[in-house]
N, C-alpha and C positions, 0 to 999 in steps of 0.2 A: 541511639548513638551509633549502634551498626550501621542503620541504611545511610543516616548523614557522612560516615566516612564511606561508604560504597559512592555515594555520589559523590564525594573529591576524591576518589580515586581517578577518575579521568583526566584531574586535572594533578595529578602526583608530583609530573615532573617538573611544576612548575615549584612544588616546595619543596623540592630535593636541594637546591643551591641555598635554601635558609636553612634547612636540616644540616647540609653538609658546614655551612657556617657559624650554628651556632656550636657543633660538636669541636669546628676547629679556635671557636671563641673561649671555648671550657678551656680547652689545654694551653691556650695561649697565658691565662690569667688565673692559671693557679697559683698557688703561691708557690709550693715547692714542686720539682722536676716527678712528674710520677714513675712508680719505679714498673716498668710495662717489660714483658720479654715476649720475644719472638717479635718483634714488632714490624716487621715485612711481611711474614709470611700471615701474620695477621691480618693486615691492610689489603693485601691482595685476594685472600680469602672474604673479606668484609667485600671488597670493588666485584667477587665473583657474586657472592649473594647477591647484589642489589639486581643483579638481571635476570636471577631464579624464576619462571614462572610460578604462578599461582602460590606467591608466597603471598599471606594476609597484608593489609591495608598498613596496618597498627605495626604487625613487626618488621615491615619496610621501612616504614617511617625510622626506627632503633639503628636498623642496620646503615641507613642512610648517616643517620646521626655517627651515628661508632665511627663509621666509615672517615666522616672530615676530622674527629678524634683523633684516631691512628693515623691517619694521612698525613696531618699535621705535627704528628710527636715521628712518623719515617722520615719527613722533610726535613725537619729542625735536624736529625743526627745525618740524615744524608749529606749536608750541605757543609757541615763540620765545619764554621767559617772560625779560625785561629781567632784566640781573642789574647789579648796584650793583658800580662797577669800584673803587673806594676807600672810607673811612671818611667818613662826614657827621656834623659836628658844631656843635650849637650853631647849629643851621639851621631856618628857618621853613619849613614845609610849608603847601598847601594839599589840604585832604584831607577825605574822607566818611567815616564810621564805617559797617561793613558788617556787622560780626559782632562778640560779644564774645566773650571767651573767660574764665571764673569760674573760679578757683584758689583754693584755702585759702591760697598763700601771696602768689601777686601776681596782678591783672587786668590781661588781654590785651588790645588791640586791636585789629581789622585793618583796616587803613585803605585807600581807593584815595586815589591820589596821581599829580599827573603826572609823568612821565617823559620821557627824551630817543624811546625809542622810541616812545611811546605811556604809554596808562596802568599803574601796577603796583600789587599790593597790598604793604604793608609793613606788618610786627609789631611792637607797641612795646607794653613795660609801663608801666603808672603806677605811678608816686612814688609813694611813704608818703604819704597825708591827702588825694589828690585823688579832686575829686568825678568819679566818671564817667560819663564822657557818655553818650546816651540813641543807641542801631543808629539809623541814616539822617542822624544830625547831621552838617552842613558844619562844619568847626573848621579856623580858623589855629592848627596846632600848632609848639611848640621841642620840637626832636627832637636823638638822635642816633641814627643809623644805621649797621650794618654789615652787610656779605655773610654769608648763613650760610657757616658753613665747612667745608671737604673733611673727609674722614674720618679721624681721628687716627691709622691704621694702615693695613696693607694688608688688606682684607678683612675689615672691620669698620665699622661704621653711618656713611655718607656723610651726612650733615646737605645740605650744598651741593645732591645729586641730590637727596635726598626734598625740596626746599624749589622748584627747579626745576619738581619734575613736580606738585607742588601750588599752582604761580602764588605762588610768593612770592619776593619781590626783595630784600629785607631787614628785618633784625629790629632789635631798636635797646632804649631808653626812651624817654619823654614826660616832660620836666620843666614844661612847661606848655600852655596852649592856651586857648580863646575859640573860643564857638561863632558862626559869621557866619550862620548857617539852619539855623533847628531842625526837627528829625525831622518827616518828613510822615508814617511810620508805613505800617502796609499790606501789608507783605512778612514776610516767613517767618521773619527774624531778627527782625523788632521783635518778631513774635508770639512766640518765643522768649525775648526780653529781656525781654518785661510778664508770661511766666509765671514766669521766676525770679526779676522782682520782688514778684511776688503770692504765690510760697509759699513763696520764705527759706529753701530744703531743698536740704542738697547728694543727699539722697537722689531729688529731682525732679530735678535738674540732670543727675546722673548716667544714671537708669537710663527717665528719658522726655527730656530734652533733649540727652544724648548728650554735653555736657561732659566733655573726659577727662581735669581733672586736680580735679575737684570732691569725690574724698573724701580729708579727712585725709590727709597725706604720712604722719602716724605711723601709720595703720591698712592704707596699701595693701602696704608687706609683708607685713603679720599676713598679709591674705586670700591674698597671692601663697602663702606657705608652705604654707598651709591648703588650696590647691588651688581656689578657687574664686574667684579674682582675674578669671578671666572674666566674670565677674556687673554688671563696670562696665565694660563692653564691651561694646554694644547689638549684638547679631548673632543665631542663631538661636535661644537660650533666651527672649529675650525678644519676638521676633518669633510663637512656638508660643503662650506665651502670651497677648499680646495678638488674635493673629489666632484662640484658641482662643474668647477673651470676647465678641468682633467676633461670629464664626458664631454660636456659641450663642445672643446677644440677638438676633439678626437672623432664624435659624431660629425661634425661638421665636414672632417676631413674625410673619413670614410664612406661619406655619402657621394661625394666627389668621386667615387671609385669604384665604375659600373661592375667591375668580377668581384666585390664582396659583393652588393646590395642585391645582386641579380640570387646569388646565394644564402645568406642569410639576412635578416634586419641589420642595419649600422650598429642600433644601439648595442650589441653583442660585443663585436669586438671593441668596442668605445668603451663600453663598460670592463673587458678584459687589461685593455690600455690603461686606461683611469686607474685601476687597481695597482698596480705594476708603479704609476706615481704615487699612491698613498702608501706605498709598501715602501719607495725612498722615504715618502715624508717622515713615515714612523720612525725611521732608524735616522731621518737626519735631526729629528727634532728631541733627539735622546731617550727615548723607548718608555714614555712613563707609563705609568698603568691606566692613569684616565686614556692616556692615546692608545695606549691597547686594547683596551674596552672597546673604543670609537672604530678601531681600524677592525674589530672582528665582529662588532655589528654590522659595517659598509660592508666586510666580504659575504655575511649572511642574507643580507640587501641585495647584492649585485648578483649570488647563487638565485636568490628566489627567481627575481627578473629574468633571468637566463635560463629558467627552467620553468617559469611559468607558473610560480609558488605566490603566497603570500608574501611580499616583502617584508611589514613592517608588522612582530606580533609579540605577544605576552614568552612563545616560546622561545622565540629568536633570542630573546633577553636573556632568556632563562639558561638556552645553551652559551654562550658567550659568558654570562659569569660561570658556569662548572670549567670552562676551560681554561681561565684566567683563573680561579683557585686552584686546578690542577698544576699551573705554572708555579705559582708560589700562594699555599695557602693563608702568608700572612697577610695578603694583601685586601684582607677582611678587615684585618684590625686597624687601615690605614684611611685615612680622612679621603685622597683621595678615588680610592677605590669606594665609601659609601657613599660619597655625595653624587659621581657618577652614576652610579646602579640607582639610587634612592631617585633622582631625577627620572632617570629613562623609563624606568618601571612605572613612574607616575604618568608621562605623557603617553609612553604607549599604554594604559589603560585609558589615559581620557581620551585619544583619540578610535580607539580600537573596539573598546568594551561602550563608556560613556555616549562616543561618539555625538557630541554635542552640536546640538544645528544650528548651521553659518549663516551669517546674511546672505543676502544674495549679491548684493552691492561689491567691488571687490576691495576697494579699498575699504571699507566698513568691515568687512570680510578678513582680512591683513590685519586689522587693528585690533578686530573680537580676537584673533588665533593669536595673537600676539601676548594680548593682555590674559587669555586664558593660559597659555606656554606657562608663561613667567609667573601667574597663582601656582600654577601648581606644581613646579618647580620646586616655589620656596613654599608652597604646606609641604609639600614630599622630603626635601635638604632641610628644613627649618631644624628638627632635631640634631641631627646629626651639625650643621652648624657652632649651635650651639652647644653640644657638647664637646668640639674641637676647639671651637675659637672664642669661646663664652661670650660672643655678641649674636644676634641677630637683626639685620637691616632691615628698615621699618617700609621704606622706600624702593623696593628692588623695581616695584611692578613700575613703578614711574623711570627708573634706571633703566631697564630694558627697554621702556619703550623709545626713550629719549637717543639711548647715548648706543645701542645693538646696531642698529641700521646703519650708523656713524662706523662702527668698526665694520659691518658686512663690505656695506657699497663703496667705500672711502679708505680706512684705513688697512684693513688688509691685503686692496688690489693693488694699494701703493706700495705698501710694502714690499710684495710678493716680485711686482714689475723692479722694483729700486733693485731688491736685491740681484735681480738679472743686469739691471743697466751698471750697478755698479761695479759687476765684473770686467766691463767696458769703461770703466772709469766718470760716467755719466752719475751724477747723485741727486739730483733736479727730483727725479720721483720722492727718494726715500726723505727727502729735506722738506716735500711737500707736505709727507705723512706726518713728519714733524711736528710744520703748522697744524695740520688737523688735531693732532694726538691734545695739542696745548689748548685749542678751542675747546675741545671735549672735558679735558681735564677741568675747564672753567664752569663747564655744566655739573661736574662730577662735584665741583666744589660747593655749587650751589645746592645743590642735593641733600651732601653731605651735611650742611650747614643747618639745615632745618630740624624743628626742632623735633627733638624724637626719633633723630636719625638710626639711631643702633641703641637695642636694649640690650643692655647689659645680666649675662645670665651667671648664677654659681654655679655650683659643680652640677654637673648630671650626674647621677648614680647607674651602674651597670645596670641594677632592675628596671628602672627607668626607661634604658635606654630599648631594654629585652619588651619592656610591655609596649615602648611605640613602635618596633618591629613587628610585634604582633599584630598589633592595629592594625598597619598597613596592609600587611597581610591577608586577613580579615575582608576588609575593603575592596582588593585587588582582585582577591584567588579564593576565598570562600563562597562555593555555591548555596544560596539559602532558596527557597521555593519564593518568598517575597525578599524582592532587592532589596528594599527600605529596610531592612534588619541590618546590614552591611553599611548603612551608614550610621545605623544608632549604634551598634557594637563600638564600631572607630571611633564616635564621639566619644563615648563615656570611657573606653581605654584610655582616648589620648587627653582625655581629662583628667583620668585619675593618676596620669603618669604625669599630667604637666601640675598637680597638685604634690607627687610623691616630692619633686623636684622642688618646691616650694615650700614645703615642711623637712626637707631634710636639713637635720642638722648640721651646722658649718664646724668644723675644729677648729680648736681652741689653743691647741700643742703642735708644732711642726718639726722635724728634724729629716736632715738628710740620712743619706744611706751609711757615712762616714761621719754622726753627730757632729760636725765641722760646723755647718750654718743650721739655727734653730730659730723659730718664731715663736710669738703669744700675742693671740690674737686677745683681746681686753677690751671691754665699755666700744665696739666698733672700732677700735684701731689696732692694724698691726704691727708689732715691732719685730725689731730682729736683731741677731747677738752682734751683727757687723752688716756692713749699708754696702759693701760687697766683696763677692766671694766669687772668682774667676772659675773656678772649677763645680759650680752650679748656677752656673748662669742664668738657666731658666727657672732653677725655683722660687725665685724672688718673685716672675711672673705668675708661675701658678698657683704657688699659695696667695695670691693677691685675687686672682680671677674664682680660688675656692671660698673666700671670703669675701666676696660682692665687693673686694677695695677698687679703688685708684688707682688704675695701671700703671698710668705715667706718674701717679705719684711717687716722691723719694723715697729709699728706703730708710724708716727712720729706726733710730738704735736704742735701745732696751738700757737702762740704767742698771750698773751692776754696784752689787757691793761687795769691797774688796776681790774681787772675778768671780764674783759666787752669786747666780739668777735666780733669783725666787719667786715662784708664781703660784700664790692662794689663790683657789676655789672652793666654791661652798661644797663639792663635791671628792677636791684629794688638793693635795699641794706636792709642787714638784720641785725641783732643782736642776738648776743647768753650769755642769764647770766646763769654762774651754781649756785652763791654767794650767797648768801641772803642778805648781807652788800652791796655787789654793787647794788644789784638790787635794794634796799631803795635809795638808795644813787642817783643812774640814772633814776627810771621809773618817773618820772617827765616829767623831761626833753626830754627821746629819747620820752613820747610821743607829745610832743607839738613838736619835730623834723619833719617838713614835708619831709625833706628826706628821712628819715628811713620807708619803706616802712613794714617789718614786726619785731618783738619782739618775742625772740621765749626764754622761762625760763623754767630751771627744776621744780620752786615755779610755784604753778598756781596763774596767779593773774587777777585781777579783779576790771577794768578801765573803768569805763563807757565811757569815753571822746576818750579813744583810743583803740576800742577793737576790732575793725574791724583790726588794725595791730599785733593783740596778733593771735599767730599759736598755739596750743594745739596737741597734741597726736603725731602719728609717721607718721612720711613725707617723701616723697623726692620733692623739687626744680626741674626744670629744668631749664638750662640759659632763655627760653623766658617768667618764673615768672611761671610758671604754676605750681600747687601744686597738688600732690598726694596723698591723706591720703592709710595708714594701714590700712585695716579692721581689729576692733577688738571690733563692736558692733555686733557679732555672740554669738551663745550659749556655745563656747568652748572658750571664753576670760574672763577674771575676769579685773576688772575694776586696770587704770596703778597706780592710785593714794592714793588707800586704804593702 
């Protein structure tokens, strides 16, 4: 075991950024806040170790780990984002408009606003028929606001954390407002808002302003099916190309200009230029984290080039996430930060390490790279996928090939050129890409249509998700003396983890974090105490996707008797009161009921005699009784019952 870890020692740092993520994975998803002191001086003690020489193999790996640990519990209290301890309603704010946010079905706001702590941003949509206001306006707005909320299950998408680690304190509506000082203009957002007022394109919105809910809600399944739903997600497709059109005009130009060339190669300063556009693109296209990723691989890219390095390697990857976790280390826990890294790690090994041999032919050449890309793509994203959006598309490799070229050659230069002409009041381009966008959409349809388009997956479990990390891992960055070991490893992990996933248990008992909406799932169907509940919107989705249901199916409603839920299993029987009448009226009795094994009420109440049967906060059951609580004793929850 010694010499095998001597011999990935050489290759350390390339598992320092999984070390450092799965310690910042632990703290993210405990259940309660742990109680850590000294915790700076800790973290910088841990960040000083990691570069100690000749410290052993085994306790770098600890320290590496500790490291994204602490790192991640300094972040979270450094960033102190105010959180909204009750509902606000029917309330006057005083607030600055910062950014908008352009949906087909409602417009966002982000407002700062003051707060008890200091200042916060808050989220509010507008009402049907309001006019909206212009990024940098002072406006007296009527609002109502709430806390985002914890995450509708155990180990499934925390709303409350990803709202925390993005500065946001609450989300709400605007039912009116009065601007008191209008826009002075000048900043990054207005320049944003005056380009999607200038070309009225959710295809500019999307794939140069970065907007991510700008195309049709009826057409972003099509492309999800179709395999190419990344296309409206600014990260490295669109970064190659724009940074490919940067260099080329830029070389082109500087070659024309005998006092560089005579001095250095063109491509030097082409490549300087180019960057300097992708460093707009980033901040115009609203800074997501896939385009961060994209925009700090290019500049890794453009250093080698320019220095005479290896451009494109297993390390370059590897520094680029340490510095994107060093920015914000939640952005591990975020779909789009794995699907990005899960991809790129894939192809720069199969281009780098695999190096698999091309045709000679070039167009045969273009079609193998192509079709290879996109395998391995979706084996590398396939989990991860599936455990964010519980489908996986059957058809991507045929989506990429078909409908990628469509947006390279065609839809983005159109775009790109529209949005310049339409500054000039010219729209002929962007009306062009129109037509194309609808052609495509008719190929995406067709795609989509076929059978066996998207499998449909239940819940992923954490372990699951930790053993096909490991796999890849394995795969990627384990040195064995024969390679063939490296793939038999990956198989039989990623076998026994897409088996874990297939035998684990589905629950049977659902409740949110405020017992308000609760489910039982029975004989394959779910029900629920009410078919909807505005203030968990999305749990109706995820308990349906933890239960292999029918997304789009209704929600359908639970029959009560007298308001009182009753739900036998061979394994415990429970009760659900929402009432307050019923509950006076039964808690007596189900507690002196020795059969009723637990009592689960929206009212909290408080029995001494039977309170070991009273269940509080958000659960899931499973058939063999076993209970799951919600974490939502962290620093990014606000209490269910205030």
């Amino acid at each position: 075991m010694r010499k095998f870890l001597e011999n990935q020692a050489q290759n350390l740092f390339l598992y320092a950024p999984f070390l450092m993520a799965f310690g910042a994975a632990l703290y993210f998803t405990l259940r309660y806040e742990p109680s850590l002191i000294l915790t700076y001086p800790i973290t910088v003690a841990l960040a000083v170790l990691m570069f100690v020489r000749h410290v052993p193999v085994f306790l770098r790996g600890v320290i590496i780990f500790l490291f994204g640990f602490y790192y991640s519990a300094s972040f979270t209290e450094f960033i102190n984002t105010p959180i909204l301890s009750k509902p606000l309603r029917d309330i006057v704010i005083v607030a600055h408009v910062d950014r908008i946010d352009y949906a087909t079905d409602k417009t966002r706001l982000y407002l700062t606003t003051p707060f008890d702590e200091g200042d916060a941003i808050v989220r509010v949509s507008l009402s049907d028929g309001m006019t909206i206001p212009n990024v940098g306006d002072d406006i007296y707005a009527t609002v109502n606001l709430f806390a985002p909320g914890p995450a509708s299950a155990p180990e499934t998408f925390d709303y409350a954390r990803w709202a925390y680690f993005n500065k946001l304190s609450a989300t709400g509506y605007m039912t009116d407002y009065r601007i008191s000082s209008p826009a002075g203009g000048g900043d990054i957002n207005s320049l944003r808002n005056s380009l999607h007022n200038t070309s009225n394109s959710f295809l500019v919105d999307s794939l140069v302003l970065g907007y991510k809910n700008a195309v049709p809600k009826a057409d972003n399944q099509i492309w999800t099916s179709s395999g190419v739903g990344h296309v409206w997600s600014i990260s490295g497709f669109h970064m190659t190309l724009v940074g490919g059109w940067l260099f080329a005009i830029f070389y082109l130009i500087f070659r024309t200009v005998p006092y560089v060339t005579r001095r250095i190669p063109a491509k030097i300063p082409a490549m300087i230029m180019a960057w300097f556009g992708l460093l707009f693109y980033l901040f115009l296209s609203g800074i997501d984290v896939a385009t961060v990723r994209a925009f700090l691989m290019t500049t890794l890219v453009f250093v080698a080039f320019i220095f005479g390095r290896r451009a494109v390697s297993l390390r370059n990857v590897a520094l680029a996430f340490c510095l994107i976790f060093l920015l914000n280390p939640h952005y591990v826990m975020q779909a789009g930060f794995q699907l990005s890294f899960a991809a790129v790690f894939g192809l720069v090994w199969l281009y780098s390490v695999v190096q698999p041999k091309m045709p000679s032919q070039k167009i045969l050449k273009v079609v193998y790279a192509t079709i290879l890309t996109s395998v391995t793509a979706t084996v590398f994203t396939a989990p991860f996928v599936a455990a964010h959006f519980g489908t996986i598309p059957i058809y991507s490799v045929v989506g990429n090939l078909i409908l990628l070229p469509v947006f390279s050659f065609l839809i983005m230069p159109l775009v790109m050129i529209g949005l310049l002409c339409a500054l000039f009041g010219v729209m002929m381009p962007i009306n062009i890409a129109h037509d194309v966008y609808n052609f495509s959409r008719g190929i995406a349809v067709w795609i989509s249509d076929l059978p066996l388009s998207t499998v449909s997956v239940s819940h992923v479990p954490n372990i699951a998700m930790l053993c096909f990390i490991i796999a890849f891992v394995i795969l990627v960055f384990v040195s064995f003396k024969r390679a063939y070991l490296n793939y038999i490893l990956f198989g039989v992990i990623a076998c026994a983890s897409t088996a874990l996933i297939a035998l684990w248990p589905r629950p049977i008992f659902f409740s949110t974090n405020d017992n308000e909406l609760v489910a039982f799932y029975e004989n394959g169907k779910l029900e629920f105490n009410k078919s909807r509940a505005s203030n968990h919107f999305f749990a109706f989705d995820t308990w349906k996707q933890m239960t292999a249901s029918d997304l789009s199916a209704p929600n359908h409603r639970r029959a009560h008797n007298g308001g009182v839920y009753k739900f036998n299993t061979p394994e415990f029987n429970l009760v659900y009161i929402q009432k307050f009448m019923p509950l006076q009226n039964n808690i007596v009795e189900l507690c002196r009921d020795d059969s009723i094994d637990y009592i689960v009420s929206y009212f909290d109440i408080t029995a001494p005699h039977c309170d070991a049967k009273i269940l509080r906060g958000g659960m899931v059951i499973y058939p063999s009784g076993r209970i799951k609580y919600t974490p939502i004793n962290r620093r990014w929850n606000h209490s269910p019952r205030e």
